[in-house]
BADO-938028 format. One line per field, with one value per atom (N, C-alpha, C): atom name; residue number from 1; y, z, x; residue in one letter. Coordinates in Angstrom, 3 decimals. Example, Ala and Ser with C-alpha at 12.3 -4.5 7.8 and 13.67 -1.06 7.14 Angstrom:
2
name <- (N; CA; C; N; CA; C)
resi <- (1; 1; 1; 2; 2; 2)
py <- (-5.690; -4.500; -3.300; -2.250; -1.060; 0.030)
pz <- (7.800; 7.800; 7.800; 7.080; 7.140; 7.870)
px <- (13.190; 12.300; 13.200; 12.850; 13.670; 12.900)
resn <- (a; a; a; s; s; s)
//
This chain:
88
name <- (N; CA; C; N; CA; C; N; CA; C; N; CA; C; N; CA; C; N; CA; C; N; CA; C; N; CA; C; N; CA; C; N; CA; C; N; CA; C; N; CA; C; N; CA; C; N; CA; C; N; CA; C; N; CA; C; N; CA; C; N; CA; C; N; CA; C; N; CA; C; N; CA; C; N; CA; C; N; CA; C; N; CA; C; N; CA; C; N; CA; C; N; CA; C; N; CA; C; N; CA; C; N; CA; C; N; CA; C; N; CA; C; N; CA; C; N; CA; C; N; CA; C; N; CA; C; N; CA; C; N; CA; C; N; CA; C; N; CA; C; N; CA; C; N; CA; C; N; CA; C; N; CA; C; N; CA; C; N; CA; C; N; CA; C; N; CA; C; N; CA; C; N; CA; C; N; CA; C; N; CA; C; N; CA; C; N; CA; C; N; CA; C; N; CA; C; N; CA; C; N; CA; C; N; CA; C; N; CA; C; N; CA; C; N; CA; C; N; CA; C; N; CA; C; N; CA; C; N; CA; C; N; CA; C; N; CA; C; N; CA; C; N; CA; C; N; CA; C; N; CA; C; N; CA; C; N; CA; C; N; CA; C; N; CA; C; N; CA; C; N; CA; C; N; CA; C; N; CA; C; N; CA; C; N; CA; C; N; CA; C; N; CA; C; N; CA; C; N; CA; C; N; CA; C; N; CA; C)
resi <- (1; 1; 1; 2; 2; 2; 3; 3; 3; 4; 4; 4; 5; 5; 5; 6; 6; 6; 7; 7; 7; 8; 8; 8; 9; 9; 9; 10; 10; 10; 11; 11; 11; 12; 12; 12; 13; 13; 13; 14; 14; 14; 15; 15; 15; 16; 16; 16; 17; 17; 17; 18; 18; 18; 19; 19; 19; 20; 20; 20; 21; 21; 21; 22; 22; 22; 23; 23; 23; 24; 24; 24; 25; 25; 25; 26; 26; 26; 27; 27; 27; 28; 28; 28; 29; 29; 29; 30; 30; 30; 31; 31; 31; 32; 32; 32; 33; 33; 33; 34; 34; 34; 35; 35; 35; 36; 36; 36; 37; 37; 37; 38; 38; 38; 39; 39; 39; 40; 40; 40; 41; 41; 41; 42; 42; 42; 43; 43; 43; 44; 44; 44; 45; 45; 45; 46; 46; 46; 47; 47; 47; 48; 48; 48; 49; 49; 49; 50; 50; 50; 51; 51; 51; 52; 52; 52; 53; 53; 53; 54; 54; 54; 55; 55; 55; 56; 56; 56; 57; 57; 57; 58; 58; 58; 59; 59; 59; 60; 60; 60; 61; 61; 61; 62; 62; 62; 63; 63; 63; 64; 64; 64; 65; 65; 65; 66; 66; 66; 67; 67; 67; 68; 68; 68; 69; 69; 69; 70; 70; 70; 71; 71; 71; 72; 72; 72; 73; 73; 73; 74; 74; 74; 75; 75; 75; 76; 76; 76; 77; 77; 77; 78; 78; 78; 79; 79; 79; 80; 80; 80; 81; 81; 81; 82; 82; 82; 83; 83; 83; 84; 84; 84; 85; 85; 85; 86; 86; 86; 87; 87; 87; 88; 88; 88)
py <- (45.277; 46.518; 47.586; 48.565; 49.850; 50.481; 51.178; 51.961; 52.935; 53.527; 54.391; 53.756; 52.645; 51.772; 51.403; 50.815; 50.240; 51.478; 52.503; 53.596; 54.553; 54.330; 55.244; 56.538; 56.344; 57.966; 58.593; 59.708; 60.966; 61.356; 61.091; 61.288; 62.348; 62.561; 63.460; 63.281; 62.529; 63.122; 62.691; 63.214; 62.768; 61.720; 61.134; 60.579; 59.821; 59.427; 58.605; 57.412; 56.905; 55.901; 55.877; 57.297; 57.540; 58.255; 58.493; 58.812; 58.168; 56.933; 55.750; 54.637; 54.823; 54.103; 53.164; 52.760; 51.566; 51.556; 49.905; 49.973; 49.164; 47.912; 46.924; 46.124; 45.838; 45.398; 44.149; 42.972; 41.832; 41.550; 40.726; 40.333; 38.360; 37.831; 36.463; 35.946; 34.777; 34.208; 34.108; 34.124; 33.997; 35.070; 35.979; 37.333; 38.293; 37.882; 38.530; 39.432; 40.631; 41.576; 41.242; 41.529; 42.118; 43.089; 44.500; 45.248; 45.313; 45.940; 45.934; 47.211; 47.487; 48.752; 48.952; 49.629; 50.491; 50.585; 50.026; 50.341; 51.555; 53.021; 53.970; 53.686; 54.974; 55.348; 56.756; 57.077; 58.304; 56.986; 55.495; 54.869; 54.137; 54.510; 53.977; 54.783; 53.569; 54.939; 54.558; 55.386; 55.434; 54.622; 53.371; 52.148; 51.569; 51.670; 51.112; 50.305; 50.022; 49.269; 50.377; 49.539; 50.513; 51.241; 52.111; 52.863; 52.142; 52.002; 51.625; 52.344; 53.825; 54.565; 53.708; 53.652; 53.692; 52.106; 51.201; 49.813; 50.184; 50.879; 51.134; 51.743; 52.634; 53.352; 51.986; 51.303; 50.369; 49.235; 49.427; 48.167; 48.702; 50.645; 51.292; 51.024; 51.366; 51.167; 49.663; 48.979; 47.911; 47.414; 47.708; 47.772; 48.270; 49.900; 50.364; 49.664; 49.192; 48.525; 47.485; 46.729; 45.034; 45.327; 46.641; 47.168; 47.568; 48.208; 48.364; 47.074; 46.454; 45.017; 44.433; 43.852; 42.974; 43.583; 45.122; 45.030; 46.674; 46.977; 48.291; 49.355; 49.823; 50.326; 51.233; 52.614; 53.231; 53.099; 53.152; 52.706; 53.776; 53.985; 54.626; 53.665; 53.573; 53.168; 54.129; 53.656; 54.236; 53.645; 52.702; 52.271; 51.462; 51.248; 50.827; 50.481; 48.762; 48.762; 47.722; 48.086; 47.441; 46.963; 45.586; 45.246; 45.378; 45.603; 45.413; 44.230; 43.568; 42.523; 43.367; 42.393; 42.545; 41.410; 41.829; 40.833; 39.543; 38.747; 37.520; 36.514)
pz <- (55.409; 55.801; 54.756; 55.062; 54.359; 54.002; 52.656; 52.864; 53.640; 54.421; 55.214; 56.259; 56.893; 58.077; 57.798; 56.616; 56.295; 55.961; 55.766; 55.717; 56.723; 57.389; 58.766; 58.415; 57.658; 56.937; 58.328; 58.263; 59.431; 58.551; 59.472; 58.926; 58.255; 57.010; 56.293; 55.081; 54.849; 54.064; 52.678; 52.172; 50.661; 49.929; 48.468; 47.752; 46.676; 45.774; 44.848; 44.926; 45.691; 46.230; 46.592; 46.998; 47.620; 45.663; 45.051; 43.965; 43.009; 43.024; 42.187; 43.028; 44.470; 45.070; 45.719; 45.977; 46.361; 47.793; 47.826; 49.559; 50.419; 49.631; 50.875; 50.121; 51.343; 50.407; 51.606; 50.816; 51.085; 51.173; 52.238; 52.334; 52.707; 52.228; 52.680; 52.949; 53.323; 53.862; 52.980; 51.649; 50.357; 49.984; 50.686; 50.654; 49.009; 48.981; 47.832; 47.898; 47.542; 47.606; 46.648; 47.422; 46.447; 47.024; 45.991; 46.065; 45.292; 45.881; 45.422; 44.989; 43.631; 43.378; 43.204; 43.573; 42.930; 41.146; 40.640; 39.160; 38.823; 38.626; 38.589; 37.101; 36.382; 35.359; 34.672; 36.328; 35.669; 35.754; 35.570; 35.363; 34.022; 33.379; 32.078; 30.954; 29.727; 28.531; 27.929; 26.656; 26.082; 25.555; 25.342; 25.089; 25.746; 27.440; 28.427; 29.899; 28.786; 29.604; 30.549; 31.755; 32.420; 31.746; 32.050; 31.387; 31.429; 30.711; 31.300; 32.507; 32.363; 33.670; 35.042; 34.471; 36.134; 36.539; 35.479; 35.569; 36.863; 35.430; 36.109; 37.431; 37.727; 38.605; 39.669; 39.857; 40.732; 40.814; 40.041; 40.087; 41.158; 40.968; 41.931; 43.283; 43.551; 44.811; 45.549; 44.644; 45.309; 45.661; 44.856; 44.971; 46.163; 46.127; 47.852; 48.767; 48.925; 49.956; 50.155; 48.930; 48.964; 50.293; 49.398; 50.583; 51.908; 51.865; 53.478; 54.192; 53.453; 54.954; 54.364; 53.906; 53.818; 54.253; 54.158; 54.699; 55.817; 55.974; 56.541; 56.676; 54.562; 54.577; 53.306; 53.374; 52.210; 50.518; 49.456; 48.072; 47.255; 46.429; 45.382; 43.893; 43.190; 41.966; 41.062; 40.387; 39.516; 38.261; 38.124; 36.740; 36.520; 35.994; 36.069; 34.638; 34.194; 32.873; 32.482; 32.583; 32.111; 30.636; 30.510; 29.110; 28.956; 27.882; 27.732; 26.831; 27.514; 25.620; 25.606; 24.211; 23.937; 24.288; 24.948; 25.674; 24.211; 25.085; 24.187; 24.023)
px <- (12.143; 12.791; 12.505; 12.712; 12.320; 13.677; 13.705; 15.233; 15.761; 14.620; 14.987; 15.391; 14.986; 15.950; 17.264; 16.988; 18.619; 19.506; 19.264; 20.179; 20.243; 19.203; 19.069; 19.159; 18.014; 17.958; 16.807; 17.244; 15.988; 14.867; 13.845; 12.558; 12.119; 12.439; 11.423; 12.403; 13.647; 14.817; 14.038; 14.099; 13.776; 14.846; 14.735; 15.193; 14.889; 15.483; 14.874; 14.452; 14.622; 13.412; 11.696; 11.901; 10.544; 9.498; 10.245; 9.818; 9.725; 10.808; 9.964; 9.190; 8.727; 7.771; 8.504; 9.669; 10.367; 10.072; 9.417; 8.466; 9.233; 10.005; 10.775; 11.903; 12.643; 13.887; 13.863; 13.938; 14.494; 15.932; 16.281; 17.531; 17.829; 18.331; 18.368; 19.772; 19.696; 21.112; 22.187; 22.047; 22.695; 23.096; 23.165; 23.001; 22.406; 21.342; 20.784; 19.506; 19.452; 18.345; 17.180; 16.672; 15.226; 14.764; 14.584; 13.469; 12.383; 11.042; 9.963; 9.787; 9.092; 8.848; 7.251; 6.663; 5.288; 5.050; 4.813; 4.937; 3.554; 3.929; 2.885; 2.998; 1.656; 1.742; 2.914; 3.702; 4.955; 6.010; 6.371; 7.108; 7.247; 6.013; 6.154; 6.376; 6.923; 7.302; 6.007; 6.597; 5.304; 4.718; 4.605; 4.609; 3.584; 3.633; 2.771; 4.424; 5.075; 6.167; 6.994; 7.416; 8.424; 10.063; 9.761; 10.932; 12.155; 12.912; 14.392; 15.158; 15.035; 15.638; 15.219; 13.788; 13.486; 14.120; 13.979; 14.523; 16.157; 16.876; 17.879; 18.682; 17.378; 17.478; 17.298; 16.417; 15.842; 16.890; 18.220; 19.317; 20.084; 20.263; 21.286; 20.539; 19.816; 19.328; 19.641; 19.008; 19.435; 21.097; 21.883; 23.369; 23.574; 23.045; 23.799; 23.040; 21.885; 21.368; 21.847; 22.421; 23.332; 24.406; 25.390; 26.338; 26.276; 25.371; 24.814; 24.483; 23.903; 23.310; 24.349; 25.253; 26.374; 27.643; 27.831; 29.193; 29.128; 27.541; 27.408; 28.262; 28.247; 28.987; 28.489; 28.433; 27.694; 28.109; 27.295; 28.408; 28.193; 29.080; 28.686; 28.725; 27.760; 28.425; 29.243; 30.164; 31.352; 30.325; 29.912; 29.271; 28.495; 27.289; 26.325; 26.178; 25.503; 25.286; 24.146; 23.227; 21.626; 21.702; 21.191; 21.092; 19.402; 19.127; 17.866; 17.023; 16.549; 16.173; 14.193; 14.511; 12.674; 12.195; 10.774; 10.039; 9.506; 9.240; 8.982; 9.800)
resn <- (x; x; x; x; x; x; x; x; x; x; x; x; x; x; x; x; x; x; x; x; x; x; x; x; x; x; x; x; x; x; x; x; x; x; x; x; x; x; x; x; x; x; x; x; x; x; x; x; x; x; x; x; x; x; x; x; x; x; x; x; x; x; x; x; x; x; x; x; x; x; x; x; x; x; x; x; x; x; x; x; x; x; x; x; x; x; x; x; x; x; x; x; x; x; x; x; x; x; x; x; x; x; x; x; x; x; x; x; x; x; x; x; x; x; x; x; x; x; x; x; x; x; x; x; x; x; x; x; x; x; x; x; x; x; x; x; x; x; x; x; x; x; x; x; x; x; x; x; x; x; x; x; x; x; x; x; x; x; x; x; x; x; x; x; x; x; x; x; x; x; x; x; x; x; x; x; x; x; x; x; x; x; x; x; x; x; x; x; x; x; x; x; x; x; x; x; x; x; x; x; x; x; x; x; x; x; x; x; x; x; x; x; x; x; x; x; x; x; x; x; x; x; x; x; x; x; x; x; x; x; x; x; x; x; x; x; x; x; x; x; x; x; x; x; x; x; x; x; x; x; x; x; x; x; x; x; x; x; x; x; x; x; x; x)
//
């Protein structure tokens, strides 16, 4: 599915999805998401690695989409909190 189905967004609406590339969102019986993102070169810091924003950004999305196919019902997050480790 696409986020624009699961939100029944009208064709042309913009959002932050479409700007960090997010193409499909999985849903399974366990009820757990996955989305897929596009990893560009405006997603990385300067490093080479993906930014944390965009990390984070890509947790919200998936949250309201959790809410939508599990309880079809729009969300807002109140708070959001990403840990980060170092790779290795």
């Amino acid at each position: 599915m696409t986020i624009d189905e699961i939100m029944e967004l009208e064709p042309g609406k913009g959002g932050l999805h479409q700007l960090l590339g997010v193409q499909e969102i999985f849903y399974d019986e366990q009820n757990r998401v996955c989305v897929k993102m596009e990893i560009t070169p405006q997603l990385l810091n300067p490093y080479g690695k993906v930014h944390g924003g965009s990390i984070a950004a890509l947790c919200d999305i998936a949250l309201g989409c959790h809410q939508r196919l599990k309880n079809n019902a729009s969300a807002v997050a109140l708070e959001c909190s990403v840990a980060y480790y170092r790779p290795g």
